[in-house]
C-alpha positions in Angstrom: -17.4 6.6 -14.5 -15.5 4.9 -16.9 -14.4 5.4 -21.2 -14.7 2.6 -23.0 -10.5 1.5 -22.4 -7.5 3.2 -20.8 -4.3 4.9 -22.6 -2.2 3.8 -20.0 -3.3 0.5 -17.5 -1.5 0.9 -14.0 -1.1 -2.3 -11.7 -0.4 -2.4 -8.3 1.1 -6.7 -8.0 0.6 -8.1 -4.8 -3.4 -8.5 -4.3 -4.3 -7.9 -8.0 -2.2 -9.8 -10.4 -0.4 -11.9 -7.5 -1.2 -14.1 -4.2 1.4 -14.5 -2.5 0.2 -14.7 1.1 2.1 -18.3 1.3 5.4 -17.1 0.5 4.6 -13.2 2.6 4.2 -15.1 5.9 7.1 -18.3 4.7 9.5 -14.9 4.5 8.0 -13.4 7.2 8.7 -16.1 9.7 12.4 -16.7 8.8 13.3 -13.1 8.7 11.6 -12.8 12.6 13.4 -15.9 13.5 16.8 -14.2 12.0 15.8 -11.1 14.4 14.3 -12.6 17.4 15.6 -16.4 17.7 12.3 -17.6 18.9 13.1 -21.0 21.0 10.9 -22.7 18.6 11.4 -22.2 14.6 8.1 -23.6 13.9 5.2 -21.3 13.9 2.0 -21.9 16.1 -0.4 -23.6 14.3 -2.7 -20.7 14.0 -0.3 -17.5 13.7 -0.5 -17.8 9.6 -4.1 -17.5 9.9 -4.0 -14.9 11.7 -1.3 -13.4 9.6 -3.4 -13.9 6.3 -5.9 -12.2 7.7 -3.8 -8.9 8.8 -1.9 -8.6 5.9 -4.5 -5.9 4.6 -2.3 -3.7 7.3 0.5 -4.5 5.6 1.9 -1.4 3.3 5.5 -2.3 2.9 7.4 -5.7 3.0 9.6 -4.6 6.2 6.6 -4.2 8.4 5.7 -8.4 7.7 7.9 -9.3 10.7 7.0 -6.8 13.1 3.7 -8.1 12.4 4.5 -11.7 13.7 6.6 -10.0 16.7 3.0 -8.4 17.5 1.2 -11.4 17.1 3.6 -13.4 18.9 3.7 -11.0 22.2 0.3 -10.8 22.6 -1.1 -8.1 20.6 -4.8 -8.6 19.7 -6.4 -8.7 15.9 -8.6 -5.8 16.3 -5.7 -3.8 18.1 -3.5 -4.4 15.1 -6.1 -3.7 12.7 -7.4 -0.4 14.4 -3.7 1.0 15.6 -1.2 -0.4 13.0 0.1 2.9 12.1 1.0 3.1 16.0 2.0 -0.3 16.8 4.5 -0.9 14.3 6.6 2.0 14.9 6.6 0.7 18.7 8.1 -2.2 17.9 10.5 -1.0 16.0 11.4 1.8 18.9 11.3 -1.1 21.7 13.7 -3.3 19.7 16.1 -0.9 18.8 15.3 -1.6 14.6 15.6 0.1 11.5 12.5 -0.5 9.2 15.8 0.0 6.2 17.3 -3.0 8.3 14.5 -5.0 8.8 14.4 -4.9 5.0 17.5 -5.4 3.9 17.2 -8.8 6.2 13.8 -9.4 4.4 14.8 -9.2 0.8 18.5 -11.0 1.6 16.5 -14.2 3.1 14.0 -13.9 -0.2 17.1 -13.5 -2.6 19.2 -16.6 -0.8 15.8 -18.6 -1.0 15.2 -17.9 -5.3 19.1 -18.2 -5.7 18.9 -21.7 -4.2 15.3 -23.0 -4.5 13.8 -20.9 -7.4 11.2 -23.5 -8.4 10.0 -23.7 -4.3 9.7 -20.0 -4.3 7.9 -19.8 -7.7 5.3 -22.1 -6.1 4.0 -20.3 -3.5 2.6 -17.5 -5.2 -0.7 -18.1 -7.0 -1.7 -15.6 -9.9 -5.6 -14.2 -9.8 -8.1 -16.3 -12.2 -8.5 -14.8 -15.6 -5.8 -12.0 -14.7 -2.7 -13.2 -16.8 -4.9 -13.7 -19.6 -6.2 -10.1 -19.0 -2.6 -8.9 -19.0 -1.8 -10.1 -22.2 -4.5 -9.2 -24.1 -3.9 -6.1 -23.0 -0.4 -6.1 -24.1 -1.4 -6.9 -27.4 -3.7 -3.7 -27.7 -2.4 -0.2 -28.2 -2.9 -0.2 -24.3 0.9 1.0 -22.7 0.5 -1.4 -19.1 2.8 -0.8 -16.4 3.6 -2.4 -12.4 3.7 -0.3 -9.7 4.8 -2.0 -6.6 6.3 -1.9 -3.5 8.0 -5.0 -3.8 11.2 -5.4 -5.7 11.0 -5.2 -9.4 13.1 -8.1 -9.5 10.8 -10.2 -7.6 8.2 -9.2 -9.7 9.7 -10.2 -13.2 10.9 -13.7 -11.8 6.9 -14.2 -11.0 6.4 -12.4 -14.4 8.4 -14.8 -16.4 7.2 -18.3 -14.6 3.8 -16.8 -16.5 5.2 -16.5 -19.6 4.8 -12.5 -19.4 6.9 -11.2 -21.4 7.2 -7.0 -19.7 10.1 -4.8 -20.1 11.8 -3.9 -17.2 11.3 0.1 -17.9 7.1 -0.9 -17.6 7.7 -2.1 -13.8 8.5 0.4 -11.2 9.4 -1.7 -8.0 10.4 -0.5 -4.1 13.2 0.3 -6.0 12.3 3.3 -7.3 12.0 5.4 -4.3 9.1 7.0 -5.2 5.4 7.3 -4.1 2.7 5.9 -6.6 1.2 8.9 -7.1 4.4 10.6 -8.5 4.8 7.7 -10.5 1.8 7.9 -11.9 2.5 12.0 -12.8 5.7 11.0 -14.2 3.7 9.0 -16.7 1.5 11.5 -17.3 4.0 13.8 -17.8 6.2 11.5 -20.3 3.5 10.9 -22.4 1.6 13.7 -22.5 -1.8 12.2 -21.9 -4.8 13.7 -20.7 -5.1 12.1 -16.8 -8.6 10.7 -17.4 -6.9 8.4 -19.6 -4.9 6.5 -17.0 -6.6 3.7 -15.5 -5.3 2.8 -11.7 -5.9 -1.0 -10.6 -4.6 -0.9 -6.3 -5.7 -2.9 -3.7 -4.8 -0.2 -0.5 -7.3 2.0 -0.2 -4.8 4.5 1.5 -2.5 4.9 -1.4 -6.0 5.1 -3.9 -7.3 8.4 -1.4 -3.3 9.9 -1.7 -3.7 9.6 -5.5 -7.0 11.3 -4.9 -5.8 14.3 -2.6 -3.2 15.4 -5.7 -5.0 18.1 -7.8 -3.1 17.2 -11.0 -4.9 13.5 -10.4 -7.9 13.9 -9.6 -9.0 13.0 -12.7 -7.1 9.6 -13.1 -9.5 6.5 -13.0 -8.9 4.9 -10.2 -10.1 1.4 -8.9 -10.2 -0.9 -5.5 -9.2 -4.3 -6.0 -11.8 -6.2 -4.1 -10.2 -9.4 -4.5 -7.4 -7.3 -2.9 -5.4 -7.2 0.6 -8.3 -4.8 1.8 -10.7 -5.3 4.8 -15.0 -5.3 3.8 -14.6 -1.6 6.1 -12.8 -0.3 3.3 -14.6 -2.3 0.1 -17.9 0.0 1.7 -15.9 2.9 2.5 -15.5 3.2 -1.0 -19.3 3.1 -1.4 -19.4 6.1 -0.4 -16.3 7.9 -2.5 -17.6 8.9 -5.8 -13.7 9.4 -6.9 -13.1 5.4 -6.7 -14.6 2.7 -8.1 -14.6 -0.8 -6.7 -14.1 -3.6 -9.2 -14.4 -7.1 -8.6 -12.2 -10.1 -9.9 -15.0 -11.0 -12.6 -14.9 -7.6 -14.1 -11.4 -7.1 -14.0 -10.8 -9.8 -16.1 -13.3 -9.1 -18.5 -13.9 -5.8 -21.5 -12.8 -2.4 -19.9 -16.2 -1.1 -20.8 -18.0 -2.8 -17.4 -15.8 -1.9 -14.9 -17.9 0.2 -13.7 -20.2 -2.4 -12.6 -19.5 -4.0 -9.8 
């Protein structure tokens, strides 16, 4: 499936170069208690658990806390994981929210928390094995890398610099952007004026992987499922079956371009 290296390396963040399940469900928590003032501000002992293992659900930061306000009134794991796309928007409707507002809450409670515990923030997030070593070899090739992420771009270069990366901002496109992947991904296409097979796509959400996929002017782009990722093992063999996308594991991520097609 693969050449022997990419033109252009694109990066989804959160569940391939960064863990930050901690920090997702630490933000989570106090942006539901902001919106719901629970009687208790300490979180059942097994709601994080159970929170870890939804976030594959998860598409957006804003959805985070209507995840706990499922969880907390009674919604079941296998609902949430089979009827997310329904469920969410419920919430919303029943509580009279704005995804935009549940956001802005979201990323005001994560910027108060860097401006006045940077270090405590910086720790909760955990980078992949091998991965920031990947990066910068890569960085030091005639390979052009970029971030696209639906978190803010700012969050992503504070994680950035704790690991010594060293990326220009104009090589990270963040929530900010307003854009789809895939149009991100043209737009670099586009700029450069490379041939599509030579763009390399690293994602953990299968979803946004198949969207790529259904654009004719992308059909050619390599594109790759994280399985280290935020996915569910319904989706790593889903993709089994899709000639278009290739799983890679963590070991062959980190390793020479020319075996990632061997999982």
């Amino acid at each position: 499936m693969t050449a022997d290296s990419p033109t252009i390396l694109a990066l989804d963040f959160d569940g391939v170069i960064c863990d930050g399940l901690v920090e997702y469900f630490e933000v989570a928590w106090r942006t539901y208690c902001q919106i719901w003032s629970p009687t208790q501000n300490t979180p059942s002992d097994n709601l994080a658990i159970r929170f870890y293992h939804l976030r594959p659900v998860i598409e957006t930061g804003w959805e985070m806390p209507i995840l706990i306000q499922a969880l907390v009134t009674g919604f079941s794991d296998g609902e949430i994981l089979q009827n997310w796309v329904n469920i969410s928007p419920q919430i919303l409707l029943e509580n009279n929210l704005q995804a935009k507002e549940v956001s802005h809450k979201l990323d005001n409670i994560r910027d108060e928390w860097i401006a006045s515990d940077l270090d405590g923030w910086l720790n909760l997030h955990k980078f992949y094995p091998g991965v920031i070593e990947k990066i910068q070899s890569t960085l030091a090739s005639q390979i052009k890398l970029y971030i696209i992420t639906t978190k803010e771009g700012r969050f992503v270069q504070q994680l950035l610099e704790k690991a010594n990366l060293d990326l220009p901002a104009t090589a990270i496109f963040g929530k900010e952007v307003k854009r789809p992947k895939y149009e991100i991904l043209r737009e670099l296409i586009q700029t450069t004026n490379i041939e599509p097979a030579k763009v390399w796509f690293v994602e953990d959400r299968l979803k946004t992987l198949q969207i790529v996929q259904q654009q004719p002017d992308l059909q050619e782009v390599k594109l790759f499922l994280a399985s280290w990722g935020y996915n569910t093992q319904t989706e790593r063999d889903a993709v089994q079956q899709n000639p278009g996308i290739q799983l890679i594991s963590l070991t062959n991520f980190v390793q020479s371009f020319s075996i990632w097609d061997k999982f």
